[in-house]
Backbone bond lengths (Angstrom), bond angles and torsions (degrees), N, CA, C in turn:
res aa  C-N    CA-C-N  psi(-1)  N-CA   C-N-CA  omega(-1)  CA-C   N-CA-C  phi
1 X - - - 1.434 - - 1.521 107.74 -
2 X 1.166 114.43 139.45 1.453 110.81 -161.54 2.049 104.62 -112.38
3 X 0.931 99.75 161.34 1.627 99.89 -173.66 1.577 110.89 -64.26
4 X 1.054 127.95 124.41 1.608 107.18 161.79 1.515 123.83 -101.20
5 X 1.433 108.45 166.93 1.815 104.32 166.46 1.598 109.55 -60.74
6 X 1.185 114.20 167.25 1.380 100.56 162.91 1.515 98.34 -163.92
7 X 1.347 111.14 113.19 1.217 123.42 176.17 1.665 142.39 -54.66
8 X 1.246 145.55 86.18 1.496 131.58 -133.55 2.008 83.66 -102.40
9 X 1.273 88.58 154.46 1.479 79.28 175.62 2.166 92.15 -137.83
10 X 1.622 107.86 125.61 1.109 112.44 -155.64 1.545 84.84 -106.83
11 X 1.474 100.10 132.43 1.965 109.43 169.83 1.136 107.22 -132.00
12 X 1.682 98.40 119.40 1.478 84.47 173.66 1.863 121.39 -101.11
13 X 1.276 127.46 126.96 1.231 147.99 -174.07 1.550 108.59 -74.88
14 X 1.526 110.00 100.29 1.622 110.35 175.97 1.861 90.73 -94.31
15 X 1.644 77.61 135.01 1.960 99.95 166.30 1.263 116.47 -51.18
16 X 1.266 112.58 138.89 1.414 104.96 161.82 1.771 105.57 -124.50
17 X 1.656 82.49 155.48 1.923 76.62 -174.49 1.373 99.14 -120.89
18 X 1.440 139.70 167.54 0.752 149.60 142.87 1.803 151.65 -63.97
19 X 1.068 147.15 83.00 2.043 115.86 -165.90 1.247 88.18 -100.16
20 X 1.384 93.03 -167.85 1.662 110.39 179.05 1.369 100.82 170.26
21 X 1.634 101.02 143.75 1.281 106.91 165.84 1.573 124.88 -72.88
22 X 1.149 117.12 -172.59 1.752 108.75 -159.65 1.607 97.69 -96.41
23 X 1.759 126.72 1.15 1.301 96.21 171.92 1.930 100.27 -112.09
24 X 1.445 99.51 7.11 1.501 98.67 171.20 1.495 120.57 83.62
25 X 1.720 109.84 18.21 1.193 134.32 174.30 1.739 104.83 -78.66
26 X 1.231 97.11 -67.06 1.530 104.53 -158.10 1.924 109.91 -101.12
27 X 0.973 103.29 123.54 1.826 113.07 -150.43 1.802 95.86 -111.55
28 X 1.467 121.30 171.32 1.383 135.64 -178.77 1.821 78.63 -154.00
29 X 1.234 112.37 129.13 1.323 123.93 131.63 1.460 119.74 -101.62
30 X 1.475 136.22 142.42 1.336 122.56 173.42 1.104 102.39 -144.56
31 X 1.424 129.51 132.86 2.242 133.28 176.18 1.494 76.02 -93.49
32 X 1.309 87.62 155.31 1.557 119.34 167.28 1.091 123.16 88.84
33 X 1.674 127.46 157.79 1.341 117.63 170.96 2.041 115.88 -63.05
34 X 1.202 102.98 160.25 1.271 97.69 152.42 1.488 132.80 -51.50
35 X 1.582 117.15 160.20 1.902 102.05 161.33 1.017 119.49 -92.43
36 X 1.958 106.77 -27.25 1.689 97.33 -172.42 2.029 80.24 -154.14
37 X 1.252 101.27 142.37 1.672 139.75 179.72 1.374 89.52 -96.68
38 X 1.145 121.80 134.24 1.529 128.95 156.71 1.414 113.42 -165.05
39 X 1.767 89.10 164.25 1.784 90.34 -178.62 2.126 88.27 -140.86
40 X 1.645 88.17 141.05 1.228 117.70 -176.29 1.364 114.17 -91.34
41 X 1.481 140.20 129.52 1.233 137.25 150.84 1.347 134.38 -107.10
42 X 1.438 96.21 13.60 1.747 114.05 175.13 1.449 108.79 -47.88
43 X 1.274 116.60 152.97 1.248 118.45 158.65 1.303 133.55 -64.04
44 X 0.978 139.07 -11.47 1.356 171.87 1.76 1.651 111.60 107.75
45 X 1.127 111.38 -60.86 1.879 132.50 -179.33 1.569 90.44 -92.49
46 X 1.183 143.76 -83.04 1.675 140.23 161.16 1.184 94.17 3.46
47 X 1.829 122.92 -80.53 1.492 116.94 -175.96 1.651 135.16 -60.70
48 X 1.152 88.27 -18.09 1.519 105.26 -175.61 2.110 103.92 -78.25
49 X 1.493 107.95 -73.22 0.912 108.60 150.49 1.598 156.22 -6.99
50 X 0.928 96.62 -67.76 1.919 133.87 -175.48 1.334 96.97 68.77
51 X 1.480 126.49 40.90 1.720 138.22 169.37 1.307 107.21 -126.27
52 X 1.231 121.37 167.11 1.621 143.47 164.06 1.626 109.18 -33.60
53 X 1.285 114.56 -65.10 1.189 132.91 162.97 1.374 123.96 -139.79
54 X 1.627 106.99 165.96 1.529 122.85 170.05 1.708 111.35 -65.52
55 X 1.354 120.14 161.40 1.369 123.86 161.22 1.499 101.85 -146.96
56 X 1.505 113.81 133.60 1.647 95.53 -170.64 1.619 82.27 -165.61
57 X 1.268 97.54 151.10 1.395 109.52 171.04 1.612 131.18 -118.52
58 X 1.467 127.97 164.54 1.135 120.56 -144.66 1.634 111.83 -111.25
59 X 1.327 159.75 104.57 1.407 161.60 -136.35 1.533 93.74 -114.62
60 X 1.256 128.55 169.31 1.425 145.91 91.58 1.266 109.61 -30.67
61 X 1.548 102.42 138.02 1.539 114.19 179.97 1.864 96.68 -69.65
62 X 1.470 105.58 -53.44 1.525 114.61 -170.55 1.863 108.28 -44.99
63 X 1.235 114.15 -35.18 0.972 122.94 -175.81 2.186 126.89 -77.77
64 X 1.247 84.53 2.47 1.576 98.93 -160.03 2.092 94.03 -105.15
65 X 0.892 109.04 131.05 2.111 121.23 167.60 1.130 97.20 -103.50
66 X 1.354 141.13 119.69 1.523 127.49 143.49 1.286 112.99 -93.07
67 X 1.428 136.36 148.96 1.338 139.90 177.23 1.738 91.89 -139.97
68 X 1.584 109.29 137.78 1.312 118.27 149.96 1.638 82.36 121.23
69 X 1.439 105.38 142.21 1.595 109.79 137.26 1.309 151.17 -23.60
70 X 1.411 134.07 110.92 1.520 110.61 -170.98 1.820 99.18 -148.41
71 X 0.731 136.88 148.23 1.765 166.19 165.22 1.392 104.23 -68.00
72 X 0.994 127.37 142.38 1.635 144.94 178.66 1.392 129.84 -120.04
73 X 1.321 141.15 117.72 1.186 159.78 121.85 1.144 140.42 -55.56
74 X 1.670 130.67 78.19 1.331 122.31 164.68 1.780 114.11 -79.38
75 X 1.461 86.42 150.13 1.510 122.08 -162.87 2.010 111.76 -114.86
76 X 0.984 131.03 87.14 1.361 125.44 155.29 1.529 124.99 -37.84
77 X 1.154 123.52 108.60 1.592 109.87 179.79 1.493 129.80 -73.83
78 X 0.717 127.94 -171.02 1.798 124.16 152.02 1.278 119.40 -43.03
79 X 1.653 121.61 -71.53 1.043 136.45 131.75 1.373 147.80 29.97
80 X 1.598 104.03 -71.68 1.102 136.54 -161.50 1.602 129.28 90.31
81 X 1.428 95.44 22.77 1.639 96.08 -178.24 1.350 110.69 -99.24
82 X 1.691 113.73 165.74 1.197 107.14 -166.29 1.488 115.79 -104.58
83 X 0.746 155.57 54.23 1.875 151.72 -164.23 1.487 115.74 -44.69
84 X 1.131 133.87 141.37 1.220 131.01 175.34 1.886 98.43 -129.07
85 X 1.311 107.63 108.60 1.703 107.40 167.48 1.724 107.55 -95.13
86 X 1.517 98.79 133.54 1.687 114.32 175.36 1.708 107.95 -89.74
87 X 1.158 127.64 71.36 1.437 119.78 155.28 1.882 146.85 -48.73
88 X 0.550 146.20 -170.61 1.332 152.48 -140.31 1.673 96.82 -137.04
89 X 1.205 104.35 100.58 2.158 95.50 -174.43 1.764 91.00 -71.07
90 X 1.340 133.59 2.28 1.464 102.07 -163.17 1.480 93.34 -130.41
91 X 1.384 137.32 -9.43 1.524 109.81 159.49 2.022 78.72 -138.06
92 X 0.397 137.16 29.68 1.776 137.25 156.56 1.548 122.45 61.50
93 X 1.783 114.63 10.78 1.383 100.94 149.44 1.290 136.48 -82.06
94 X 1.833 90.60 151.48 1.369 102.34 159.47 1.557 134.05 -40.52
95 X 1.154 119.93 126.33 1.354 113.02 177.04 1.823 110.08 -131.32
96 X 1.016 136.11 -4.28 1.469 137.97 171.79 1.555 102.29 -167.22
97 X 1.488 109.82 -165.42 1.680 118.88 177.52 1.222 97.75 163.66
98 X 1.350 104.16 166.63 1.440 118.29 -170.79 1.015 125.90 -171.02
99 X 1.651 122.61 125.02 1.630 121.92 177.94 1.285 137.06 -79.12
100 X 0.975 124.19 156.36 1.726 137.36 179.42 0.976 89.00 -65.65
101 X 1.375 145.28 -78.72 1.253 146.12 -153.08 1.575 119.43 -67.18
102 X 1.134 126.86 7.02 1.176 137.49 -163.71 1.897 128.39 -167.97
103 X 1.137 109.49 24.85 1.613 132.21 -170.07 1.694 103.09 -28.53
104 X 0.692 131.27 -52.04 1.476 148.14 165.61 1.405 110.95 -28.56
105 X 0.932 96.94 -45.03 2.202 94.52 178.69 1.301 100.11 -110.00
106 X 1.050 133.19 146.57 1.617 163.74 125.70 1.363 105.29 -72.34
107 X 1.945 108.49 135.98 1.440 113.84 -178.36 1.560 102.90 -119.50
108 X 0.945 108.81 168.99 1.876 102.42 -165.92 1.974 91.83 -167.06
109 X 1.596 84.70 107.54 1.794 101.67 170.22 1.632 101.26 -60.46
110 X 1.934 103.79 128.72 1.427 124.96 -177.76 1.706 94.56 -47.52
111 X 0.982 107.75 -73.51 1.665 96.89 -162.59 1.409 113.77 -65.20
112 X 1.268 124.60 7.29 1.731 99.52 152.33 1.667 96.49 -71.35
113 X 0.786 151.99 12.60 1.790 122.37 -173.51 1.527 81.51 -122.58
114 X 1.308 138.49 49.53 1.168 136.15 -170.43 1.890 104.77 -33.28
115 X 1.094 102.00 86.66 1.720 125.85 162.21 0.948 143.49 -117.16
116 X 1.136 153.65 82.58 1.509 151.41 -117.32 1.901 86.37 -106.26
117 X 1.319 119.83 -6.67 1.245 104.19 -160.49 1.622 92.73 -112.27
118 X 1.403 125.08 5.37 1.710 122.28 -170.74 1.343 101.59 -67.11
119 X 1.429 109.86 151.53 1.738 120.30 -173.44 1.410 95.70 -58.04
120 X 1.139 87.94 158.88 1.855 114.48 173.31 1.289 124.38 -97.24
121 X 1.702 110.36 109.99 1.515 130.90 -172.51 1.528 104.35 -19.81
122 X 1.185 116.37 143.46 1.576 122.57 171.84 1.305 113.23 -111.42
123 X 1.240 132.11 -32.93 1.560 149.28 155.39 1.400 132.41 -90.47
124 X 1.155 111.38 96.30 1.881 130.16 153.20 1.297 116.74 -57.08
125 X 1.120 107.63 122.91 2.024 118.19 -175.75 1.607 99.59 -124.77
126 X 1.275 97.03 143.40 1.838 125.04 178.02 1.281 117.36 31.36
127 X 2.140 99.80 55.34 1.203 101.62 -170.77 1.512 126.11 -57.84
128 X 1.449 122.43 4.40 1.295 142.30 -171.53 1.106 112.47 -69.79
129 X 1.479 125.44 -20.99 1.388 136.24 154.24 1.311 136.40 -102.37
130 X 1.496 98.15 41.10 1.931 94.97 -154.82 1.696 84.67 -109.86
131 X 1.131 93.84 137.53 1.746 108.86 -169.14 1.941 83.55 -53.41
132 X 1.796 103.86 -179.24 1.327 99.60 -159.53 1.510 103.63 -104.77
133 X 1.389 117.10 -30.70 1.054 118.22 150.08 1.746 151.12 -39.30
134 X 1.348 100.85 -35.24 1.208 110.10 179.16 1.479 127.18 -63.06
135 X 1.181 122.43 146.11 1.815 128.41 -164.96 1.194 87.52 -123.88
136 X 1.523 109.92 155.29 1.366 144.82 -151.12 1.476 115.06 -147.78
137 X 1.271 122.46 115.76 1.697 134.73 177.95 1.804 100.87 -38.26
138 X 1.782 119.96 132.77 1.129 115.00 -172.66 1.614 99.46 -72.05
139 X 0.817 110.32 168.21 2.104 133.05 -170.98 1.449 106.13 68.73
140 X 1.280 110.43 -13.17 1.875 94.12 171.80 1.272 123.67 -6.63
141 X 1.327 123.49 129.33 1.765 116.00 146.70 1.147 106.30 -79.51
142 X 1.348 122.58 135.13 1.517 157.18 -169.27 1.675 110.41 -98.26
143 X 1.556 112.08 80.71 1.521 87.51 177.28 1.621 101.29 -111.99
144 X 1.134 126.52 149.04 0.952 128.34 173.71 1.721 129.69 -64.94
């Protein structure tokens, strides 16, 4: 029996994840990893939320599908930046958002992709308001 060539043919398969709002109207598909994992303690995400803080992660715009209807909220920051969140007109979650200052990324709150297994935030923001209790994934970046 003689050796043969044998051709491998390598594909590589980018993830796709899913969000969704909670009545399953308004959808995020996104390929790819995130760029940046983070969790918010603004006052701001608290309100937005109705939690301690936000946790939301960061897309390529190119990388993001939205399907479904959604209602809009722009947001002024501290800052001066502008946020625009896309909600759900029929049970009223958040499902993506997006800044003026930054068109290129789409942000998408962790628990719409209800995953218990999504990577773990790497960046803490305005920890100056982070209730006192709260614990934090070890290696965090720490911004104040």
């Amino acid at each position: 029996m003689g050796i043969g060539h044998e051709q491998s043919a390598y594909c590589f398969v980018m993830k796709t994840r899913m969000a969704s709002c909670s009545c399953g109207q308004l959808t995020a598909s996104v390929s790819g990893d995130p760029v940046r994992i983070s969790i918010c303690h603004c006052l701001a995400c608290q309100r937005r939320t109705g939690s301690v803080f936000g946790a939301q992660a960061r897309f390529s715009a190119d990388g993001v599908q939205v399907q479904g209807a959604s209602s809009e909220y722009m947001r002024v920051g501290d800052e001066g930046t502008h946020t625009t969140f896309h909600f759900c007109p029929h049970c009223g979650a958040i499902v993506y958002y997006a800044s003026a200052e930054q068109p290129e990324l789409i942000g998408i709150p962790i628990g719409a992709f209800a995953d218990p297994g999504f990577p773990t935030p790497t960046v803490s923001v305005y920890e100056e308001r982070m209730h006192p209790w709260v614990g934090l994934p070890e290696g965090i970046e720490h911004i104040a």
